[in-house]
N, C-alpha and C positions, 0 to 999 in steps of 0.2 A: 504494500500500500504506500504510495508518494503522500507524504506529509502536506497538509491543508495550512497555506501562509495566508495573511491579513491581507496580504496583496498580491496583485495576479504578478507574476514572475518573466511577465511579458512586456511588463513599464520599461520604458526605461531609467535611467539609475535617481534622475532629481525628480521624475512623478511619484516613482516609489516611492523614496526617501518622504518625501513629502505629506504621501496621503499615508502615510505610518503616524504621521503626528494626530493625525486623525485618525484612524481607525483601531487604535493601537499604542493608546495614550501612557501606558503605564511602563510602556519598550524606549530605552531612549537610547537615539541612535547617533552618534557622533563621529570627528573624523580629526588623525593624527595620524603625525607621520610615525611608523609603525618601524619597530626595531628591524635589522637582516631583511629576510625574504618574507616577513609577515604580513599578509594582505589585509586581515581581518581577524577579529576574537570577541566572542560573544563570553559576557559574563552573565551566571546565571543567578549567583549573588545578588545579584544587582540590575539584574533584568536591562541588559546596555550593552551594544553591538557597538564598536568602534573600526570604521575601514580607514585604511591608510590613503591619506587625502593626495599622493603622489600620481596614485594609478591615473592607467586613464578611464575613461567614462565604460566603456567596455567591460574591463575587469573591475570595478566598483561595483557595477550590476550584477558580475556573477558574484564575487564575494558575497554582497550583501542578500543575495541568496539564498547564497551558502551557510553563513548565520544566521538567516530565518529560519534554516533547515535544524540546526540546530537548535534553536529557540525554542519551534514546533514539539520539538524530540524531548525539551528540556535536560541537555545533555550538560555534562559538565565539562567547560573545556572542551579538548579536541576527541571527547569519547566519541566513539562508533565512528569515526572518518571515515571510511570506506563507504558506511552506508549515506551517509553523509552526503558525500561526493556523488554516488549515484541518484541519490533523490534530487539534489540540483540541478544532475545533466538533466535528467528525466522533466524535472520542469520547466528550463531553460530550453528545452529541444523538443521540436514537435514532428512526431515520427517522419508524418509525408514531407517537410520541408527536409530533414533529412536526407532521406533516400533522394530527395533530386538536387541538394547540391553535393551526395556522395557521388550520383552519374555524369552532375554537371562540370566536378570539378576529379572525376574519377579518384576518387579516396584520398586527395590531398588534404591534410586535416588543415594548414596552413589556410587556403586558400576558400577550407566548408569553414573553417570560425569565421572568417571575416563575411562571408556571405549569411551566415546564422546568427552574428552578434553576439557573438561568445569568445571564450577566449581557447586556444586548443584546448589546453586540459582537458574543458567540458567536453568537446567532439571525443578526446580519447577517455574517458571517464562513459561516456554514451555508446561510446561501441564496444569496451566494455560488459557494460549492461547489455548491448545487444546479444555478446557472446555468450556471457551468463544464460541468459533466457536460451541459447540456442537457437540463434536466427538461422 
């Protein structure tokens, strides 16, 4: 089952960010520049998602995602990251748009993030999951 977020996963990153303040009052969602290769970390302490304000608008949206996914989950820290990561692609990726920028761009994951507005990861994180299921 893909975890049910406050907001559709299909915003992008300043409508999200935005109507969270609204739908989703008690979540406070902030933005620093974040230590190494940290893109985001959701505390659950304290109910507050912080994505590193460096990125670009692309990966702000998956990260912040990403910690909705976990939000959902009520994970502490980076528990269950794998499923994690899959529930994101999974919402971030919408199967038919998939499959035709995997034909269009024949499985270059480079070339289906930028056509999907995602970042690779997600496309390799999604096919993945497709393998899993046994596509």
């Amino acid at each position: 089952m893909v975890a049910v977020l406050p907001v559709s996963a299909h915003l992008n990153y300043g409508p999200m960010r935005m109507l969270l303040y609204e739908v989703a009052p008690g979540l406070t969602v902030g933005s620093a520049i974040l230590a190494g290769d940290l893109h985001g970390v959701y505390d659950l302490l304290h109910d507050t998602i912080v994505i590193d304000r460096t990125m670009t608008y692309t990966r702000k949206r998956c990260t912040l995602v990403h910690e909705l996914v976990h939000h959902a989950y009520g994970d502490r820290g980076h528990q269950r990251e794998h499923r994690c990561r899959i529930v994101t692609a999974r919402l971030l990726i919408d199967e038919q748009e998939y499959a035709s920028a995997e034909t269009m761009y024949e499985g270059d994951p480079w070339l289906m993030a930028d056509e999907l507005n995602v970042t690779v990861q997600i496309v390799l994180d999604y096919r993945e999951w497709l393998n899993e299921r046994g596509r």
